[in-house]
PLY file of the C-alpha trace (Angstrom):
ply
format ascii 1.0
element vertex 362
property float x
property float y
property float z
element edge 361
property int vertex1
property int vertex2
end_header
-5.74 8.91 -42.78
-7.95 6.88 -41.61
-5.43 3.72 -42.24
-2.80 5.87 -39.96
-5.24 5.73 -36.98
-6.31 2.84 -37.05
-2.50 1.68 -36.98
-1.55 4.28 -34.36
-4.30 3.03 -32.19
-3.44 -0.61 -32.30
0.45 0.66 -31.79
-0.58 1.97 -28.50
-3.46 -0.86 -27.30
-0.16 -3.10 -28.30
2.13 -1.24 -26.19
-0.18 -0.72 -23.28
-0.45 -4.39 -22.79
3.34 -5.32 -23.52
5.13 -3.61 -21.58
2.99 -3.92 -18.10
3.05 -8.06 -19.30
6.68 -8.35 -19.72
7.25 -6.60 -16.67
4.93 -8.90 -14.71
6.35 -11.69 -16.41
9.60 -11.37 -15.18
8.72 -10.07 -11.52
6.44 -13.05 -11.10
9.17 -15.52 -12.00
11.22 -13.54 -8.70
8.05 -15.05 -6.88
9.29 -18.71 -7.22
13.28 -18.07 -6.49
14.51 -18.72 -2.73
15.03 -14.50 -1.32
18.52 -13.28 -1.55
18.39 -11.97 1.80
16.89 -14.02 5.28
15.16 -12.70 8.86
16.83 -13.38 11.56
15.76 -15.74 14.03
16.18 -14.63 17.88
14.74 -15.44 21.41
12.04 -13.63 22.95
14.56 -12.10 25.05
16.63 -10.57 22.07
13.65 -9.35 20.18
13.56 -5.38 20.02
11.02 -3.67 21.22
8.69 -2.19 19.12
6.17 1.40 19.46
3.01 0.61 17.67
1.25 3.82 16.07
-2.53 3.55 15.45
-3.95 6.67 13.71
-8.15 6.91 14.11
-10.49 8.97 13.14
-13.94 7.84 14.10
-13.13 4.21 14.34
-15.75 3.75 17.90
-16.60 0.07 15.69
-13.41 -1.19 15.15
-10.99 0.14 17.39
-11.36 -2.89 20.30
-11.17 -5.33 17.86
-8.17 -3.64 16.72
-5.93 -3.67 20.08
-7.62 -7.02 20.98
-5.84 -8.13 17.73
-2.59 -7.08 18.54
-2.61 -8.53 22.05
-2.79 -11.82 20.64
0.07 -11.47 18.10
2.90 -13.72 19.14
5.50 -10.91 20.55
6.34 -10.27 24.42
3.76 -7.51 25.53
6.43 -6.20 27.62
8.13 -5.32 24.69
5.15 -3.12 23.15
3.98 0.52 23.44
1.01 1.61 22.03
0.42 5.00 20.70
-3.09 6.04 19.59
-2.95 9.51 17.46
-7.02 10.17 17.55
-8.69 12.81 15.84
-11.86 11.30 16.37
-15.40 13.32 17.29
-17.19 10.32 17.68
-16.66 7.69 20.41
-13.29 6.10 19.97
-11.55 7.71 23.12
-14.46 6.23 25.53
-14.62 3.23 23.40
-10.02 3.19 24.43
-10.75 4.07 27.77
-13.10 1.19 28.17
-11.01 -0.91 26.73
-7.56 -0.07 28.77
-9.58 -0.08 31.82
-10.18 -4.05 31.25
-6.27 -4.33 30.14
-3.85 -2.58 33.13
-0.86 -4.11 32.28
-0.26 -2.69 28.56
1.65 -0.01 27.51
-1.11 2.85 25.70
-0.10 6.66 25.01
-3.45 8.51 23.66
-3.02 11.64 22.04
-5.57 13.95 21.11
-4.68 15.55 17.58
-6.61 17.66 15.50
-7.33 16.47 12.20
-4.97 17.63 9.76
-4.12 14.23 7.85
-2.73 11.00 8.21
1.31 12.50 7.95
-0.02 14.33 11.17
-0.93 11.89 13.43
1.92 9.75 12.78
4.40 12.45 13.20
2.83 13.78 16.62
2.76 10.23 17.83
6.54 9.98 16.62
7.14 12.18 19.23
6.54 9.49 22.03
7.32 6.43 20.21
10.63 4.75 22.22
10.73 1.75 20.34
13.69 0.50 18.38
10.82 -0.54 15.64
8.25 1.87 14.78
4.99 0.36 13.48
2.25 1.97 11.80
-1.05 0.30 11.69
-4.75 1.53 10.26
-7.31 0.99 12.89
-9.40 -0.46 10.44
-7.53 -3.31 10.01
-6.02 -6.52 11.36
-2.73 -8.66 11.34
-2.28 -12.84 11.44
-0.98 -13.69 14.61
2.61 -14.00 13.34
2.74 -11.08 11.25
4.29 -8.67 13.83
6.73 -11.01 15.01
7.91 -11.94 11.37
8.06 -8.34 9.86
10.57 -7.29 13.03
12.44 -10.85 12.75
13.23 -9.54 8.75
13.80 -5.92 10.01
16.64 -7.13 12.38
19.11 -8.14 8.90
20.71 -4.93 8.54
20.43 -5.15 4.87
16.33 -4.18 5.70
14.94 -1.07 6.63
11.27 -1.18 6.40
8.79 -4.49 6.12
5.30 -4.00 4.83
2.45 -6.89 4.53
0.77 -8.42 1.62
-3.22 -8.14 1.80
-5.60 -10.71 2.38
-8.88 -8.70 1.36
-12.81 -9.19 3.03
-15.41 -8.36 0.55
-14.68 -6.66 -2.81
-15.58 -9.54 -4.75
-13.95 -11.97 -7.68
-12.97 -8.49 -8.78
-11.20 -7.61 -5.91
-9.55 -10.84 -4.97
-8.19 -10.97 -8.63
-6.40 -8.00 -8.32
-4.87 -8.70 -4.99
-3.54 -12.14 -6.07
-1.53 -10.23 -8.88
-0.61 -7.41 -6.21
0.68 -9.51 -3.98
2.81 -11.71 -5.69
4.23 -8.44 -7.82
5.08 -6.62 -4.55
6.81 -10.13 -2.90
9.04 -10.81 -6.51
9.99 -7.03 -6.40
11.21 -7.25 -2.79
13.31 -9.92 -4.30
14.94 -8.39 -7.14
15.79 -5.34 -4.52
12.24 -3.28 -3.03
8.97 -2.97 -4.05
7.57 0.65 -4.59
4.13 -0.01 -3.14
3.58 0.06 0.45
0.80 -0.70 3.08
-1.24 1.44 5.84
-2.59 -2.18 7.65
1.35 -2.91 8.40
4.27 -0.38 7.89
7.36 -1.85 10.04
10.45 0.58 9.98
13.77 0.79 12.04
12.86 3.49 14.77
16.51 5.64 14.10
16.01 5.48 10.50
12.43 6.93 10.32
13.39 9.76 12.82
17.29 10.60 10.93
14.38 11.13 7.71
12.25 13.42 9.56
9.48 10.66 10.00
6.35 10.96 7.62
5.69 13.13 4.62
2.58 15.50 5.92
1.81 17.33 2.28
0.52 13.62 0.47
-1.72 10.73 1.54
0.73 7.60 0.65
3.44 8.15 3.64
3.59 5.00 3.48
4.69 4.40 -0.14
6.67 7.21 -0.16
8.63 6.18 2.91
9.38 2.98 1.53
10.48 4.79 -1.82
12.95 6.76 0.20
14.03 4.24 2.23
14.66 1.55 -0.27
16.43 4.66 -2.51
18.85 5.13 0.65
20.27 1.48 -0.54
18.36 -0.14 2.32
15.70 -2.98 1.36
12.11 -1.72 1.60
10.37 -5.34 1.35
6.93 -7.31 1.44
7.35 -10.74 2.30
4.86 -13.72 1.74
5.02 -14.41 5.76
3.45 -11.08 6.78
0.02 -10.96 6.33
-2.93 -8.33 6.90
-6.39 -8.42 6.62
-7.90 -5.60 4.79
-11.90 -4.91 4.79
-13.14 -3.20 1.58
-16.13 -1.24 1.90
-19.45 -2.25 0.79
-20.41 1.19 0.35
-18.31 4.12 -1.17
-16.05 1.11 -2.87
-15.62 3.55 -5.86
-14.55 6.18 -3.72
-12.43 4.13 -1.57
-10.29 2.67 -4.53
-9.79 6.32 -6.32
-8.81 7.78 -3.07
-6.27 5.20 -2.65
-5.31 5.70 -6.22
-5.01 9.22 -6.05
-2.36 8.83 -2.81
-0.22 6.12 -4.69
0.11 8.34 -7.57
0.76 11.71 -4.98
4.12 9.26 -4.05
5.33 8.63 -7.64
5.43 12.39 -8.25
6.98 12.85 -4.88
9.51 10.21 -5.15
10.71 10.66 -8.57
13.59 12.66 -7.94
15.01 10.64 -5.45
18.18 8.67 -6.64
17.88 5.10 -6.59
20.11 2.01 -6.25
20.51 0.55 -9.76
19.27 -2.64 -9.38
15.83 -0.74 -8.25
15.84 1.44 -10.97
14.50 -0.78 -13.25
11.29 -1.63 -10.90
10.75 1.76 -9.80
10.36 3.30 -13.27
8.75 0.75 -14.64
6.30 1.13 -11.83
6.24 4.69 -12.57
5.39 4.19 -16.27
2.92 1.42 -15.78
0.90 3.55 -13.31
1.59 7.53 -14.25
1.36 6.78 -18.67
0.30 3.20 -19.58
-3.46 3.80 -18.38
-3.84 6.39 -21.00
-2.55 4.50 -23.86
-5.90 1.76 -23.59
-8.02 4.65 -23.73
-6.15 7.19 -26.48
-5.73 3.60 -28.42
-9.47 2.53 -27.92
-11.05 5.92 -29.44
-8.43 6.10 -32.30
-9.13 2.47 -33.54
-12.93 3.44 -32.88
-12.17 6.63 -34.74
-10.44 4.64 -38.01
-14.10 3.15 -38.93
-13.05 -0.22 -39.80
-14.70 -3.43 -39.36
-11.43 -5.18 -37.86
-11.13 -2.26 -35.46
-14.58 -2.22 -33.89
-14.00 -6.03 -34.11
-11.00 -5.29 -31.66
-13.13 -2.63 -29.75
-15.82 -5.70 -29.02
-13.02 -7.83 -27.93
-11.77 -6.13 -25.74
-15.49 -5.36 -23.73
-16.34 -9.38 -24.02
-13.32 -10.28 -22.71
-14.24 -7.94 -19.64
-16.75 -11.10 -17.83
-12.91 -12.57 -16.99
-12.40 -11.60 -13.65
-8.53 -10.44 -13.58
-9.06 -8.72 -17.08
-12.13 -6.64 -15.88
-9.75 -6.07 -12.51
-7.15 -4.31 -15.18
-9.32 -2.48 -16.97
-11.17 -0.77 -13.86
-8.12 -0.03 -12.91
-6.95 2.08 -15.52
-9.64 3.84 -15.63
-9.48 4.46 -11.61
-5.81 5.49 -12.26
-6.90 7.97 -15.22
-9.37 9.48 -12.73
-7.12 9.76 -9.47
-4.60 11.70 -11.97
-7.32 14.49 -13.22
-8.61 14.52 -9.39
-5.30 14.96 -7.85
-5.35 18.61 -9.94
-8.05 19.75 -7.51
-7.58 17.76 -4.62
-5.34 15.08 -2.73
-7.96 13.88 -0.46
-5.32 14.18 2.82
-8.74 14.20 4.76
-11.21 12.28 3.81
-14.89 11.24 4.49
-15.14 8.02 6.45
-16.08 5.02 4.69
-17.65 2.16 6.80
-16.10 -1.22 6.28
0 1
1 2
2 3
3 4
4 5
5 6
6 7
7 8
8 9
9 10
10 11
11 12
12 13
13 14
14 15
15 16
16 17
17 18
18 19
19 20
20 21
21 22
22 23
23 24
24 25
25 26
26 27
27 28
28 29
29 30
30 31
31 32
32 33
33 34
34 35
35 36
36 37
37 38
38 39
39 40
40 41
41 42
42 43
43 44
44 45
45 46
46 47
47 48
48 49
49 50
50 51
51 52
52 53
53 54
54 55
55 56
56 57
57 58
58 59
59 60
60 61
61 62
62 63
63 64
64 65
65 66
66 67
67 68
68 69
69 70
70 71
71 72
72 73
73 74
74 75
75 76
76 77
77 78
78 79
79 80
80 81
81 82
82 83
83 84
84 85
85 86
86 87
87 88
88 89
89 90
90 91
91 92
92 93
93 94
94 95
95 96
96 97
97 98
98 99
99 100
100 101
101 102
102 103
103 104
104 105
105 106
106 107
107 108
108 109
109 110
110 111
111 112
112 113
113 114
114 115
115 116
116 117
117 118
118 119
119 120
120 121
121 122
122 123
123 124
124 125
125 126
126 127
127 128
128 129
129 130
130 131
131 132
132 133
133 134
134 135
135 136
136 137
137 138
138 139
139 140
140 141
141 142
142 143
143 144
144 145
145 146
146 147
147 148
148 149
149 150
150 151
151 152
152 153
153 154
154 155
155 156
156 157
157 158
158 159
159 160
160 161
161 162
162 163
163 164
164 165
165 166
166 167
167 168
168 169
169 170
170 171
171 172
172 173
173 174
174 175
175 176
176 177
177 178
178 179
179 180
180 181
181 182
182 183
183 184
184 185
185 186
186 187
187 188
188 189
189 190
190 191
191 192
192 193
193 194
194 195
195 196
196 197
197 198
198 199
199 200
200 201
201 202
202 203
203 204
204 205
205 206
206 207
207 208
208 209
209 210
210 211
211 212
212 213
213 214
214 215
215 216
216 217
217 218
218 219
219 220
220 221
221 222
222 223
223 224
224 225
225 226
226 227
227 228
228 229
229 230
230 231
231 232
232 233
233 234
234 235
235 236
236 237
237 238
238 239
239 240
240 241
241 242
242 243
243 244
244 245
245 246
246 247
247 248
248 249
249 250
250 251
251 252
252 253
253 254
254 255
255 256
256 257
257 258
258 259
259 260
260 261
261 262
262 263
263 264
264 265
265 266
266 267
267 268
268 269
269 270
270 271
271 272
272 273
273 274
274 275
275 276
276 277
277 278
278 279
279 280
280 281
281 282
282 283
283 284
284 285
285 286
286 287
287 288
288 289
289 290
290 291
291 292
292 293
293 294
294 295
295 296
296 297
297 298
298 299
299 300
300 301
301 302
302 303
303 304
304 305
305 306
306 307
307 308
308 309
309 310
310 311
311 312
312 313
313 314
314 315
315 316
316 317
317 318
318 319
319 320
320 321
321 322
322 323
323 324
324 325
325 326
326 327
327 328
328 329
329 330
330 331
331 332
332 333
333 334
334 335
335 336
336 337
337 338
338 339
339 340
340 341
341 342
342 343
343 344
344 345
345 346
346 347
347 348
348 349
349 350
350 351
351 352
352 353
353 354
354 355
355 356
356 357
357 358
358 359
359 360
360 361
């Protein structure tokens, strides 16, 4: 008996690391090939114009630096509109008002919303938005100067319907940075192969009659923007992250626990959501596999772990040790915490989704 679990267990440690490998083996090779599909180049004059939605809730510290940031992205102003969806009790509308009083010539909607989640906000603001590109943006965070002007230059192929950003992350540590290296490059090979099936708050660029003929953002989970890549990208359209979009994300010094199960908890809230949806085949392969890797793998380590633990051997503790002194390397502790954050999000998400959440300084 004892034998049979300690054989079982190392099935499923075996498994758990294959199959995620494999599949990150041959994404990441996508990485280095030339993209199947191009942006198109036009002049200023051609460019579309584009309704920028900013969704706050208490953001009085960062919402300046936030507009200044995308006054100084390289796109005509002329060809902007800004529309803040606040829900804010604290100072943020002064903190706008200030701010729009020292900036006449720009193009700002305010709404005042009452806080019923993210979907909300978006889809109040949706209302206004007159753009032939609808951005969404998190106050909390901020774009390179090109990155506007390069997600709308890919959005104008018609084979693309939405462009998010890869993530350039302040503060989190080697821990942090080692995970985002492996992010990005995954979500950049899978827009590729076809669409990647992980999208971004910080920049979420979609064709303005597309998001409205959907019905705009899902309001009953926390990743609309996953899940409206999902259902864009499983309309046959490209949902993409290119290399050339970039977005600076702050992680919190305080609450960082919090902050990563919450956005765990939201990613896995789309992959139940999104399931159903047919998909092209040639994204089938990444979307399940994506499914599997983040809804069942994480349990395998864990059900493997305690039955090798549980077979009493020598060789299997030996395994067991392994496994914790390998956890000082950087992108191998980055894995493991993540599991466990993924086990966590999925037993949370029984009792709540976290739709409204308590704000985290960054």
């Amino acid at each position: 008996m004892l034998t049979q679990l300690f054989y079982i267990g190392l099935l499923l440690v075996l498994i758990h690391v294959a199959v995620p490998l494999l599949y990150y083996i041959i994404i990441l090779a996508y990485v280095r090939r030339p993209w199947p599909i191009n942006p198109i180049n036009v002049s200023n004059e051609e460019l579309p114009t584009v309704s920028i939605i900013i969704p706050t809730y208490n953001e009085e510290n960062m919402i300046v630096g936030k507009l200044d940031n995308i006054l100084e992205q390289n796109y005509p102003l002329s060809k902007i509109q800004l529309i803040i969806s606040d829900s804010s009790n604290d100072n943020t509308q002064a903190k706008i008002e200030e701010w729009l009083s020292r900036h006449r010539g720009v193009d700002l909607n305010y709404i005042k919303s009452p806080r019923m989640g993210k979907g909300h906000a978006l889809n109040k603001a949706l209302e206004l938005a007159s753009g032939n590109i609808i951005v969404t943006t998190d106050a909390d965070s901020l774009w390179a100067k090109d990155s506007l002007i390069n997600a709308v230059k890919w959005l104008i192929n018609e084979q693309v319907g939405l462009v998010s950003c890869i993530k350039a992350p302040r503060g989190g540590g080697l821990t942090e940075d080692a995970y985002r290296r492996l992010y990005n490059n995954l979500r950049i090979g899978e827009s590729k192969v076809h669409s990647s099936v992980v999208f971004h708050g910080e920049l979420l660029a979609v064709k303005g009659n597309l998001l409205k003929s959907i019905g705009g953002f899902p309001t009953d989970i926390g990743a609309d923007d996953s899940y409206t890549g999902v259902k864009v990208a499983s309309m046959g359209l490209r949902a993409i992250i290119p290399g050339d979009v970039t977005c600076i994300e702050y992680v919190p010094s305080n609450g960082y626990g919090r902050w990563r199960v919450r956005r765990a908890q939201h990613l896995l809230q789309s992959f139940m959501k999104s399931i159903k949806l047919p998909k092209p085949s040639n994204y089938k392969p990444i979307y399940y596999t994506e499914a599997y890797i983040h809804l069942v793998n994480p349990w395998l380590l864990t059900i493997g772990a305690i039955l090798l633990l549980a077979s009493g051997g020598l060789l299997a503790y030996a395994l067991v040790a392994l496994g914790i002194m390998l956890l000082v390397w950087p992108p191998f502790r980055a894995w493991v915490i993540q599991q466990f954050i993924l086990m966590y999000a999925m037993v949370r998400n029984l009792w709540t989704k976290e739709l409204m959440w308590e704000k985290i300084s960054k």
